[in-house]
Structures are given as structure tokens and as C-alpha cells.
TIKE-519450 format. One record per atom (N, C-alpha, C, CB): residue in one letter; x, y, z. Coordinates in steps of 0.001 Angstrom, whole numbers, plus 500000, padded with zeros to 6 digits. Atoms other than C-alpha are relative to their C-alpha. Glycine has a CB too. Layout:
<rs>
aXYZ ...
</rs>
This chain:
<rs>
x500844498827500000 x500000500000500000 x500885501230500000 x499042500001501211 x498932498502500367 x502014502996498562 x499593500740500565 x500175500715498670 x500463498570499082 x499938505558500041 x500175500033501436 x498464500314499900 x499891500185498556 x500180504510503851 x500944500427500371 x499950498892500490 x498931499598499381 x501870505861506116 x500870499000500902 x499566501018500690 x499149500885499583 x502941502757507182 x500208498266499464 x499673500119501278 x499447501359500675 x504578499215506235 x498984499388499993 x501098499157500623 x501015500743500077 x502613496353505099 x499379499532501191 x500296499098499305 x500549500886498985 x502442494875508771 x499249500989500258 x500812499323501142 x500214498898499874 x500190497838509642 x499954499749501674 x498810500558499106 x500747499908498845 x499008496192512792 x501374499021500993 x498120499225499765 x498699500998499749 x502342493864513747 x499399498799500664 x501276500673501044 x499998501388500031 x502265489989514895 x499103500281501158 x501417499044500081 x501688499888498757 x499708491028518449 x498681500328499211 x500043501618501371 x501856500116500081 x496612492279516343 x500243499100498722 x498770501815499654 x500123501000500896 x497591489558513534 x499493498732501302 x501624499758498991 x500511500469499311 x497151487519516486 x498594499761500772 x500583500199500286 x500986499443499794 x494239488995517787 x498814499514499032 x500337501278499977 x500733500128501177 x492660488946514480 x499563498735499909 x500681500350498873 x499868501133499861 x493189485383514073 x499043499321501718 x501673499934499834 x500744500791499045 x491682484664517588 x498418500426499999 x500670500202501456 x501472499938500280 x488559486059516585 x499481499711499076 x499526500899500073 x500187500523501317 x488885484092513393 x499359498723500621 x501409499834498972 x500275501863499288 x488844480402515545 x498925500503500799 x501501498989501220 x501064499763498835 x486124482143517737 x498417500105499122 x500445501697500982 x500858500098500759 x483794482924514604 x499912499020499200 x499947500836499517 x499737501308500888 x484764479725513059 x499383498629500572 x501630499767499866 x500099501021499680 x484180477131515895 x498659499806501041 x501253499714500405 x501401500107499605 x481123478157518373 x498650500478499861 x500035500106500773 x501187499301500475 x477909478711517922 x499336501150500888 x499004498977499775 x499898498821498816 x476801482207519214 x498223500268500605 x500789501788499108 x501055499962499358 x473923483066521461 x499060500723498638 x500210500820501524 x501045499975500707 x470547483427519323 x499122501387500770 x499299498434500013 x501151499014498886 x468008486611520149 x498960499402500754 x499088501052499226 x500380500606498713 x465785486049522997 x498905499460498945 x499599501003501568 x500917499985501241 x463032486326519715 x499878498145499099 x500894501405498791 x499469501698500691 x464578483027518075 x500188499172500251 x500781499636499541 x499756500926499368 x465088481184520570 x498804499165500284 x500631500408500969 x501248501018499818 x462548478182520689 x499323500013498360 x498686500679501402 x501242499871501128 x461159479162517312 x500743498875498781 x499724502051499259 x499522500722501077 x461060476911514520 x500301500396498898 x499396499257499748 x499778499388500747 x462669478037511829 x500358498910498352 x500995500879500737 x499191500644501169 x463880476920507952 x501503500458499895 x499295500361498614 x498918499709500331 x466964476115507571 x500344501133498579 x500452498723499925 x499839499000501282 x468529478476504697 x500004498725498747 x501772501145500071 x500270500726500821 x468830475479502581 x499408499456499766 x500329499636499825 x501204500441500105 x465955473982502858 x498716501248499416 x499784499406501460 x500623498740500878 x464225477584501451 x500318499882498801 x500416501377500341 x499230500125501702 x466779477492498366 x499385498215499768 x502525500180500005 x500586501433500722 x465441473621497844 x498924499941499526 x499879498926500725 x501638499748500218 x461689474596498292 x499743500922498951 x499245500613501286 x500484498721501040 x461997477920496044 x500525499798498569 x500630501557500516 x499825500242500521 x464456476790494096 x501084500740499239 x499182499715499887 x499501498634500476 x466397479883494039 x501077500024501336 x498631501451499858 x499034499595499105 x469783481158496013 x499867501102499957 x501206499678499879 x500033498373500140 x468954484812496737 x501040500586500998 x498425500672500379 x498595499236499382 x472287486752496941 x500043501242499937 x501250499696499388 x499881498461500290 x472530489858498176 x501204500778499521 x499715500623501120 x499022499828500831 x475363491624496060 x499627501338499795 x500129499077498838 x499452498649500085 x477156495070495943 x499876500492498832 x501274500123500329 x499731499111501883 x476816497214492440 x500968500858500115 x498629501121499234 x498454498736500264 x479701499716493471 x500631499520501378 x499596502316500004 x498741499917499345 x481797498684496240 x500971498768498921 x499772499551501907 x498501500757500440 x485145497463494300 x500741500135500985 x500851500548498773 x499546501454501111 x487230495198494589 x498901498966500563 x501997499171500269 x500889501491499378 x484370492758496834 x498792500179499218 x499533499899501919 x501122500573500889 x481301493210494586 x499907501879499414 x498244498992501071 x501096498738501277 x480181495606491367 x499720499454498899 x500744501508499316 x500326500283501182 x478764495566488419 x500963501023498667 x498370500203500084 x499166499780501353 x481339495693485301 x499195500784499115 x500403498637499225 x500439499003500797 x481615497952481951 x498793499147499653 x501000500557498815 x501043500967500842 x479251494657480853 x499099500029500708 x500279498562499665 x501332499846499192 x476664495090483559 x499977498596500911 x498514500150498875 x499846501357498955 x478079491703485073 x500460500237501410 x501099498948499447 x499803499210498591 x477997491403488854 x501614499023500433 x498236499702501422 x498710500520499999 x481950490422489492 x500171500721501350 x501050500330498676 x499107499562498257 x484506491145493023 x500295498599500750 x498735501097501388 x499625501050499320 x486208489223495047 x498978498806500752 x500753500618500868 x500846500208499537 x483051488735497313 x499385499130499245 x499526500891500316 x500877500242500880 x481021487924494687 x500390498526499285 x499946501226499077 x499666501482500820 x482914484976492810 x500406499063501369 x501600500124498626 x499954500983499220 x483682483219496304 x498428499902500401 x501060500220501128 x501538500595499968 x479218483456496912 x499731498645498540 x498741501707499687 x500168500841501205 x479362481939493032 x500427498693500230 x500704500507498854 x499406501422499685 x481468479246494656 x498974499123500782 x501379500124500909 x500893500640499337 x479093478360496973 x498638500002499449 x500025500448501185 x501200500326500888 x476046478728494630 x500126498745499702 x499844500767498755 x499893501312500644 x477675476039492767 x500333498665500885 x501059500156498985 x500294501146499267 x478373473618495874 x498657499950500313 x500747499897501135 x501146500088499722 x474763474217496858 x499072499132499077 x499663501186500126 x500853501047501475 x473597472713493646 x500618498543500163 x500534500644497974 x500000501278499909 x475474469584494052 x499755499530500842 x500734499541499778 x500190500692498604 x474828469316497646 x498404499660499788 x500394501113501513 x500957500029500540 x471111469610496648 x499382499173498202 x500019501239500215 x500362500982501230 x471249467477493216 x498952500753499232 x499382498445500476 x501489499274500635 x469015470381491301 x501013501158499281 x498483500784501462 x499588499228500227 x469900473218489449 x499092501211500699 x500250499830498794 x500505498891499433 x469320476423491439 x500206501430499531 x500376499928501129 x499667498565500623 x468788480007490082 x501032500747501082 x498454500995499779 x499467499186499415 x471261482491491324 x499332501067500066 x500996500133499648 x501148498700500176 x468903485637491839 x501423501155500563 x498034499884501447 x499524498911498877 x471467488443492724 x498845501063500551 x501241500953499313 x501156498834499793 x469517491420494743 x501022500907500418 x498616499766501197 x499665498325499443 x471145494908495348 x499905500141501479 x498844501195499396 x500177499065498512 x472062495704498478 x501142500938500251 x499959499008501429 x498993498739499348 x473792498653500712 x500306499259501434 x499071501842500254 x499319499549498180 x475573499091504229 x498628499973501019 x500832502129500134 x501087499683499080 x471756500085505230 x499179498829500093 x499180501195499579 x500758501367500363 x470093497054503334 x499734498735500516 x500392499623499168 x499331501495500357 x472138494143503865 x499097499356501156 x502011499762500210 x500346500841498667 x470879492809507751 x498301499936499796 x500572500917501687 x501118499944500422 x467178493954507185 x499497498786498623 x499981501460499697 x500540500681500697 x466777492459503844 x500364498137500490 x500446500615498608 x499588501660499710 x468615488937505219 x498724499620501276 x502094499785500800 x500677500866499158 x466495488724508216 x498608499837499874 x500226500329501183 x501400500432500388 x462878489396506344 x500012498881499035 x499208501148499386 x500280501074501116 x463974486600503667 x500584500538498810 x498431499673499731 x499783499236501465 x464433488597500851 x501468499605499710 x499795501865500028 x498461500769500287 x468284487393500771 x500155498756501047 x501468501202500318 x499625501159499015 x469574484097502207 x501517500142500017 x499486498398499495 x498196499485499392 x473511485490502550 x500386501444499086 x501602498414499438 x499717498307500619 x474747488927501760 x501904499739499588 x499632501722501794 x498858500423500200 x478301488724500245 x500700501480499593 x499998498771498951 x499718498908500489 x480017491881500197 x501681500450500589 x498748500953500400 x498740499333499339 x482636493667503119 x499413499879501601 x500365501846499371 x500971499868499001 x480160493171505888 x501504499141501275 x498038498942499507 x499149500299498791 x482479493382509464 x499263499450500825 x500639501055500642 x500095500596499235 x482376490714511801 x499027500827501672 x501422499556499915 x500469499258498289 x480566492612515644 x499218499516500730 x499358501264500107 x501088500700499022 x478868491452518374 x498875500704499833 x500324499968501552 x501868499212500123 x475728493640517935 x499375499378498498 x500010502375499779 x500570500893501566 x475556491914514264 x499698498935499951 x500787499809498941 x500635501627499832 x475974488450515933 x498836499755500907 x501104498986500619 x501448500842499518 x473351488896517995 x498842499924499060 x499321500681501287 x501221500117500778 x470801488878515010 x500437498990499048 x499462501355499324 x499541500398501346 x472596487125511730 x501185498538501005 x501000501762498810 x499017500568499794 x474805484462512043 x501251500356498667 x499482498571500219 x498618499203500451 x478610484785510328 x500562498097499152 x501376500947501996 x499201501002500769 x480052482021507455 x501668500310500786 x499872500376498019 x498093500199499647 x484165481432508137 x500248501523499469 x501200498422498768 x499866499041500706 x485691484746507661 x500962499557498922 x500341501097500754 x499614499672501066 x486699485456504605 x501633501263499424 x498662500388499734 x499326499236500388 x488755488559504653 x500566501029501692 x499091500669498713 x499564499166498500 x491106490963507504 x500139501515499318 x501827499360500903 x499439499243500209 x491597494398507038 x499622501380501076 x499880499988498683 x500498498940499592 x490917498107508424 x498982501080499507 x500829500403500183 x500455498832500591 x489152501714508047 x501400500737499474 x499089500888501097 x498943499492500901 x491334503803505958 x499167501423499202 x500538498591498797 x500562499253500835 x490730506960504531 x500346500608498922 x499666500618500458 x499696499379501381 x490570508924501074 x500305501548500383 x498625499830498844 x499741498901499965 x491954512387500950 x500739500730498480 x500735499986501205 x499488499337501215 x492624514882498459 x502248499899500106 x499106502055500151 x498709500521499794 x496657514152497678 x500990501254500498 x500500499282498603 x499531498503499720 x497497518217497907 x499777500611501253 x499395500898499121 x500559499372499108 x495639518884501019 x500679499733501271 x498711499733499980 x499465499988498702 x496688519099504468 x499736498790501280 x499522501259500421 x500465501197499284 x494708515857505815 x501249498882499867 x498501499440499303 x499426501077500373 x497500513324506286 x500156498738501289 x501324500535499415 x499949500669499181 x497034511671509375 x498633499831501235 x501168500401500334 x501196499821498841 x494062510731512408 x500169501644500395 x500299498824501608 x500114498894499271 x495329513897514275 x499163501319498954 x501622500340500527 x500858498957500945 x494086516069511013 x498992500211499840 x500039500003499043 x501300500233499880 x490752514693510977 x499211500918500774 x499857498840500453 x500856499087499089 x489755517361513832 x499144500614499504 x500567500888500637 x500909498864500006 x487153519354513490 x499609499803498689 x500563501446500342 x500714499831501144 x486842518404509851 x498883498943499927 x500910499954498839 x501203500839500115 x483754516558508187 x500151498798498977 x498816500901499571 x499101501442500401 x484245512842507217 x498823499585500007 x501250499134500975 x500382500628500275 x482147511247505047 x500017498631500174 x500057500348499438 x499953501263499090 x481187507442506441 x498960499551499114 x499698500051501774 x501482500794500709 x478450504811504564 x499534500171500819 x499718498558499518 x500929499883499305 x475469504704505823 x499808498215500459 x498823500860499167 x500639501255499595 x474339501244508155 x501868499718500208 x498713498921498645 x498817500724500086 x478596500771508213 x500406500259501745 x501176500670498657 x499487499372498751 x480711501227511450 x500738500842499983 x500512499359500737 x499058499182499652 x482563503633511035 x500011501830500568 x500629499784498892 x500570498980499247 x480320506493512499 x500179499513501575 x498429500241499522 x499664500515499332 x480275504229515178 x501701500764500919 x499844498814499223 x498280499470499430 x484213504801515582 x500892501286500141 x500878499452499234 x500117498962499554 x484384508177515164 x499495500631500882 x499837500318499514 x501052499608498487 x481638508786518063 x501267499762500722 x498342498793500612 x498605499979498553 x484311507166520122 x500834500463499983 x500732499042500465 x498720499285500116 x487094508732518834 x499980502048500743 x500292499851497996 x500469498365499921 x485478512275519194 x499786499620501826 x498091500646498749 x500268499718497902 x484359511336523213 x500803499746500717 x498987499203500896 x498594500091499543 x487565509802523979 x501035501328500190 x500603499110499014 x499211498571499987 x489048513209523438 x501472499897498757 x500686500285501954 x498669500674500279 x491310511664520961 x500209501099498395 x499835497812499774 x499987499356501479 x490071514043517959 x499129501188501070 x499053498981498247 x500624498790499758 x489639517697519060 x500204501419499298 x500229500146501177 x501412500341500009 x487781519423517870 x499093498610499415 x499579501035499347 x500712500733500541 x485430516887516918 x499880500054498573 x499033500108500538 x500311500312501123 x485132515011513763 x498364500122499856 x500602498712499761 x501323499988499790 x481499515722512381 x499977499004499051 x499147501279499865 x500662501204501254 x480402512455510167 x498447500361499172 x499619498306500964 x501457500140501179 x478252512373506982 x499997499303499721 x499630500532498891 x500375501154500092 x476586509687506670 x499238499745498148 x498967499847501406 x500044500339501561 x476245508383502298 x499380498995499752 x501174499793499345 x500294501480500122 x474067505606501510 x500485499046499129 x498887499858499819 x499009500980500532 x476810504039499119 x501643501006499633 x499153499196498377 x499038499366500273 x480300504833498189 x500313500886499059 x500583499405499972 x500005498805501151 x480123506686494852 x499638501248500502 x499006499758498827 x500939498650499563 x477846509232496546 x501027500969500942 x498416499466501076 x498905499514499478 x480253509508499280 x501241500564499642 x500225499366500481 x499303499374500812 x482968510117496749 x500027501221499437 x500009499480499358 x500582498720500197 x481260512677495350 x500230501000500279 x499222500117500248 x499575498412498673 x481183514656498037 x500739500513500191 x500060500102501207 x498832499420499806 x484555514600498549 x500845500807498831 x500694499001500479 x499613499371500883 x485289515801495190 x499115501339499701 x500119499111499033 x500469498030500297 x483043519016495410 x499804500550501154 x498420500473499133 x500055498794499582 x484467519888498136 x498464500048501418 x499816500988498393 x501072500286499103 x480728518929500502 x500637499192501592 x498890498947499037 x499625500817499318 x483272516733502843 x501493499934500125 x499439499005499624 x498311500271500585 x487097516581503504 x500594498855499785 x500995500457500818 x499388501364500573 x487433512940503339 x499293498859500428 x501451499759500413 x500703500746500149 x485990509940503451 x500451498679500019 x499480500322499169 x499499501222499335 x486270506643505363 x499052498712500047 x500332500384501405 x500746501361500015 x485312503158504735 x501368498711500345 x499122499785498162 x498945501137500257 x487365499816504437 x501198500277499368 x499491498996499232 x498810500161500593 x490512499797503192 x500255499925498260 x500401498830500631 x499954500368501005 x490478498318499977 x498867500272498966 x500259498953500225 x500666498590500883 x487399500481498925 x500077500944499802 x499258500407500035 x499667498534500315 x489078503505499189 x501260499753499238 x500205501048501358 x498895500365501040 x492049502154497118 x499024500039498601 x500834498278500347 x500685499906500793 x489007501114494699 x499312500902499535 x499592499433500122 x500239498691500406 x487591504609494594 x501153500758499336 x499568500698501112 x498697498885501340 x491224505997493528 x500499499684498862 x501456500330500419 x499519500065501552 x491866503828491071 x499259499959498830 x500668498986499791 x500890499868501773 x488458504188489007 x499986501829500016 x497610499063499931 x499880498182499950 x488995508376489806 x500180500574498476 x501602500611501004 x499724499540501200 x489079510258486618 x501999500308499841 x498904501467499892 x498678499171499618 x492497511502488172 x500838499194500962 x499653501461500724 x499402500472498712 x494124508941490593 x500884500425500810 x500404499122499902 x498960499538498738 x497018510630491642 x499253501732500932 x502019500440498962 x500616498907499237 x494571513559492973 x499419499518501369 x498879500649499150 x499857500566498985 x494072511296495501 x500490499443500844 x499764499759500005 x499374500931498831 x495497509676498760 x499341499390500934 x500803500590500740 x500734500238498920 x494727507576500852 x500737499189501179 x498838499336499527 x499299500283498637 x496063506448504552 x499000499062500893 x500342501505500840 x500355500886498956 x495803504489507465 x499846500500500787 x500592499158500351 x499517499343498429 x495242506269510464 x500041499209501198 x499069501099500483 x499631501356499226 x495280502937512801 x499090499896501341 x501715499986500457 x500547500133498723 x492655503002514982 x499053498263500272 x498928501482500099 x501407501353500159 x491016499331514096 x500712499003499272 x498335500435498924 x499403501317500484 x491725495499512463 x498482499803500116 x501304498971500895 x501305501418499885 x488354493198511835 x500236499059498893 x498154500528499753 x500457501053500814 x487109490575510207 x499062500017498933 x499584499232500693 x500845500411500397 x484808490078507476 x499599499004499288 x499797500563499764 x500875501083500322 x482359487609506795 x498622500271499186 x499683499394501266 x501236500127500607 x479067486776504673 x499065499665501810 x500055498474498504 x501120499680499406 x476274487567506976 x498559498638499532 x499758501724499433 x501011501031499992 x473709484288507099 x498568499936501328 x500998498673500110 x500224499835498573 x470675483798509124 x499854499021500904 x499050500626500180 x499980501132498630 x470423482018512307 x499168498643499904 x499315500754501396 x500738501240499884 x469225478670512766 x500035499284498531 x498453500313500526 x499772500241500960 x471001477814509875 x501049499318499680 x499898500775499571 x498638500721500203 x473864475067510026 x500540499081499145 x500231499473500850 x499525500626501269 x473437473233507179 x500325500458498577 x499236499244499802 x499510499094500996 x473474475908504798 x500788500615500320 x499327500732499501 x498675499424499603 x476361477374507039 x501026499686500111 x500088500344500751 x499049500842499938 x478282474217506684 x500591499846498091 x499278498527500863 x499587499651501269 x478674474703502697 x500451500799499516 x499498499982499441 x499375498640500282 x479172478293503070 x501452500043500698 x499009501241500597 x498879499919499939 x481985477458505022 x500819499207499792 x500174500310500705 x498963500728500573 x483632474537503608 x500440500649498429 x499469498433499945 x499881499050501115 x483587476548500501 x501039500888499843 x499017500724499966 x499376499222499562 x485197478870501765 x501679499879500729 x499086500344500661 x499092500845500137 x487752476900502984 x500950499353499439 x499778499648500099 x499575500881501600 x488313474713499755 x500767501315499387 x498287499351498703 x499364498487501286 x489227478481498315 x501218499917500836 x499028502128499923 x498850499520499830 x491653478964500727 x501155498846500132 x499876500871501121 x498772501548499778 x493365475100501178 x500405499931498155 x498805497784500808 x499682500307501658 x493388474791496912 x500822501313499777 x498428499867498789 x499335498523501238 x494990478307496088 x498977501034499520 x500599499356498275 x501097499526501009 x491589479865494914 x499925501470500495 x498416499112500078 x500145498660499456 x491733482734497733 x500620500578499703 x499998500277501004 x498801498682500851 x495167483887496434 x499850500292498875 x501481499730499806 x499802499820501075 x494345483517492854 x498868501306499756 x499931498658499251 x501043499193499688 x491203485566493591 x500588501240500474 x499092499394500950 x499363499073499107 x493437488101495824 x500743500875498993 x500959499293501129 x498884499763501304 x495808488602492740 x499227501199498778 x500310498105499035 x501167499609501121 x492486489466490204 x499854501434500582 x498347498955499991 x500791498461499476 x491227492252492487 x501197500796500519 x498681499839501457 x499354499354499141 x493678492982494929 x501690500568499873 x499784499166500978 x498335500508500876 x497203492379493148 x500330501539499422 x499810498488498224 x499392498547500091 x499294495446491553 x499202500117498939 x501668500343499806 x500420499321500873 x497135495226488467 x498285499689499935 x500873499697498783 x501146500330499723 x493943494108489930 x499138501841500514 x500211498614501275 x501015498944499696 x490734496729490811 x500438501202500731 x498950499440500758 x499693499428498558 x492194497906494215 x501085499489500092 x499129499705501223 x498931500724499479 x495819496990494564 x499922500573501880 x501616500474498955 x499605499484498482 x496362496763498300 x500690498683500109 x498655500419501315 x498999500859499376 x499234495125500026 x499865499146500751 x500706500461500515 x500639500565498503 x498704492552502410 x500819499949501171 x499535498556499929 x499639499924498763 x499231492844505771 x500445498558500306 x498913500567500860 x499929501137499470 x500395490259508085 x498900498942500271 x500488500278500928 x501222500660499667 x497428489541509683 x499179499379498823 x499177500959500698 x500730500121500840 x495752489447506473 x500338498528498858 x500042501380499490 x499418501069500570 x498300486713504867 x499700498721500697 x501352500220499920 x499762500960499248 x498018484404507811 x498577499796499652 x500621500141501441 x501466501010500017 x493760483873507612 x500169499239499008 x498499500686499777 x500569501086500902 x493755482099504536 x500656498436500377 x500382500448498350 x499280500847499056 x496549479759506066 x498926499114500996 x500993501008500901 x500700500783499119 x494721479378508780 x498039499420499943 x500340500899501192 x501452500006501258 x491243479118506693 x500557498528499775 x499951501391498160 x500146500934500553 x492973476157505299 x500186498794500760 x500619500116499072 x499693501395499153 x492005473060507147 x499921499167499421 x499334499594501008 x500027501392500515 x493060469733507081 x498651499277499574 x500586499203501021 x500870500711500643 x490660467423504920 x500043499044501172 x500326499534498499 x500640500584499315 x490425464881507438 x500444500081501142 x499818499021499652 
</rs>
């Protein structure tokens, strides 16, 4: 990551550690259910896709590199071709051919539309949190990284401490309003950061290019993907300011372990065969969507993603 202000390890071998222990923690028990769900009988998620006949995936149109829709109107991203993976085990696990339905979703969308039905897994950038596991359940993660922000490359924003007092565009339904609240009550940003809240990233972009916002914070590897489709890339920068590490995972819902046992051997198979790096390379690589570097932490999940077959 050329633009950072710091080396690939961003977070060094304790929050690769870290990271990792909340990898085996979302990987191996099953987490408390709302008080709502508890006792109720529910359909499994695969047993819906058997009855309907259909895999309804919820899928990104503009966050690059994990899900958009190409110059061809095809829905492609990292995200997106490891759900395709598991479309296609679902069909043999099921002996049928099953439609893929993608559906559109946002940051605001994604949990809502999964828990009325309308999607049976959301596949996007969606971070791992305990306020998320108490509603949704969480496939194997998939991916490590941080918040990171975009800034004009001329301007005076080059670090957290700059952020004061200016106004920092955030998605809408994401966390990273969230983390600014704390940052601002902690006393750690003074004056206070004020957040604008965007209901997708283009919009948020936007903003920052006329000037409505001084910069604008999401994931990591979507604000790499905003500079490199920019009319202008080097008018942009973008940094680490280091306040965070997570996880993300596909978002499934609860009471759902047999369709959560495909989503994560799947997931798996990508990373024990080679499929996660070759995938990593497409999007993420120096000539992929979003080049971004990988971190430590970020090298070691697929590793540890890849378990022994028997």
C-alpha cells in the first residue's frame, strides 16, 4: 500500500494475532441466538433454496474490489465469485439446478433484507461485531483488514490527528460512524470530527470531490478502489490512520447450520486449493481493481482458513 503511512504489517504479529483469535472464535462456536429466536422453529437456509428453488444473493453494484457491476453490467469482486462458489456447491449438495437471483444491496440494506427473507447470505465487506451476531449468524471469515481513509493528495489531511474538526464522510448502516463517536468522546480528535453519513460509496465520493466533505472513510480496499476508478488517481490519497483490524464475513441467518456448513467449507476449499490467492491477485494484486498490500494479519487467515481434509 504505497499511500500509507505505514509498512505492510500495519498492525504487527499482536493484532495479527488477535485477528486470528477472533477468526477460531467465529469459526468454531455457535453464538447466542436473540431472545426472539430462541425456541422458534425456523427453515433452515437450505431447505428455502430447495423449496423455492432459488439462492437469493445479496450483492454490491459499486463497492470494488468485493462486489460491482462491470463495463458489461456483470455482477463480478472478490466477494462475489467466492458466493458463486458456493452457489455452485449448493447445487450439488442439493442434486438440482438452482437460480442464482442476485439482489442489490447497501451498508443500510444488507441485515434487514437477510432477516425478512428477501436474501439468504449477503456477500460483500460486511464486518464481523457482536451487535451483528446477535441477530445474523457469520460464514468462516473470509477477509482481515481496516478503516482507511481517502483524501485529496494536495491537502493538508494526512494523518488521524488532522481529521479534527473536519467533516468525514462514512456509509450509511457501516461502522465507522460508530468509531468516530468514540474517537470524538475519547478526546482523541479535538475538535470533533462531524460524520456524513452516504448511503453508498460513489455518493460519498462525490462529496469529497466538490468539496461537501474533507474525506471519506470506509474499508481499506474500497478507498484504494475509489482511487483507482477516479478520473484523476494521483489527485488522491489515501492512509491508514490505525485506529482498528476486523474481520469480514458473509452475513447468514440464524438457525442455519446446514446451509452454514457449505458456506463454510467453501470457503475453505478456496483457501486450502489456492483459489483465495488467485482471487486476491484478480482484484487485489498490483494490476487488479484495488491493489492493496497485504498485511500480516491478512496473509496468515487464509493459512489458517485452510484446514486439514480429514
Amino acid at each position: 500500500m504505497a499511500d500509507s503511512n505505514n509498512g505492510p504489517d500495519r498492525r504487527g504479529i499482536i493484532r495479527a494475532s488477535l485477528g486470528l483469535g477472533l477468526a477460531s472464535a467465529a469459526l468454531g462456536l455457535p453464538l447466542a441466538r436473540p431472545a426472539a429466536a430462541q425456541g422458534a422453529c425456523t427453515e433452515d437456509t437450505l431447505d428455502k433454496i430447495k423449496r423455492t428453488g432459488a439462492f437469493a444473493l445479496g450483492a454490491r453494484q459499486s463497492t470494488p474490489p468485493y462486489g460491482y457491476l462491470d463495463a458489461q453490467n456483470n455482477w463480478v469482486g472478490f466477494a462475489t465469485e467466492i458466493a458463486r462458489a458456493i452457489h455452485a456447491n449448493l447445487e450439488k449438495e442439493l442434486k438440482a439446478a438452482i437460480e442464482l437471483k442476485y439482489v442489490p444491496v447497501t451498508s443500510q440494506t444488507r441485515i434487514p433484507l437477510l432477516q425478512n427473507g428477501t436474501i439468504d447470505m449477503e456477500a460483500g465487506a460486511t464486518v464481523v461485531t457482536r451487535s451483528r451476531a446477535k441477530v445474523v449468524d457469520f460464514a468462516v471469515p473470509h477477509f482481515l483488514t481496516s478503516t482507511e481513509v481517502i483524501v485529496r493528495a494536495d491537502g493538508p489531511i494526512k494523518t488521524l490527528a488532522d481529521l479534527a474538526g473536519k467533516r468525514v464522510g462514512v456509509p450509511l448502516g457501516g461502522l465507522e460512524e460508530a468509531m468516530f463517536r468514540s474517537l470524538n468522546q475519547s478526546g482523541r480528535l479535538k475538535p470533533p470530527v462531524t460524520t456524513v453519513a452516504f448511503p453508498d460509496h460513489p455518493q460519498g465520493f462525490t462529496a469529497l470531490g466538490t468539496g461537501t466533505i474533507d474525506a471519506y472513510a470506509s474499508d481499506g480496499p474500497i478507498m484504494y478502489g475509489l482511487k483507482a476508478k477516479a478520473s484523476d488517481p494521483a489527485q488522491w490519497r489515501v492512509f491508514d490512520p490505525g485506529v482498528n483490524v476486523f474481520l469480514q464475513a458473509f452475513p447468514i441467518r440464524p438457525e442455519s447450520s446446514r446451509f452454514k456448513t457449505i458456506a463454510d467449507l467453501t470457503i475453505v476449499e478456496a483457501c486450502a486449493s489456492g483459489e483465495w490467492d488467485r482471487l486476491y491477485d484478480k482484484y487485489f494484486g498490483p494490476n487488479g481493481v484495488a491493489p492493496f498490500e497485504k498485511s500480516t494479519a491478512l496473509a496468515m487467515l487464509p493459512l489458517m482458513n485452510a484446514w486439514p481434509a480429514e
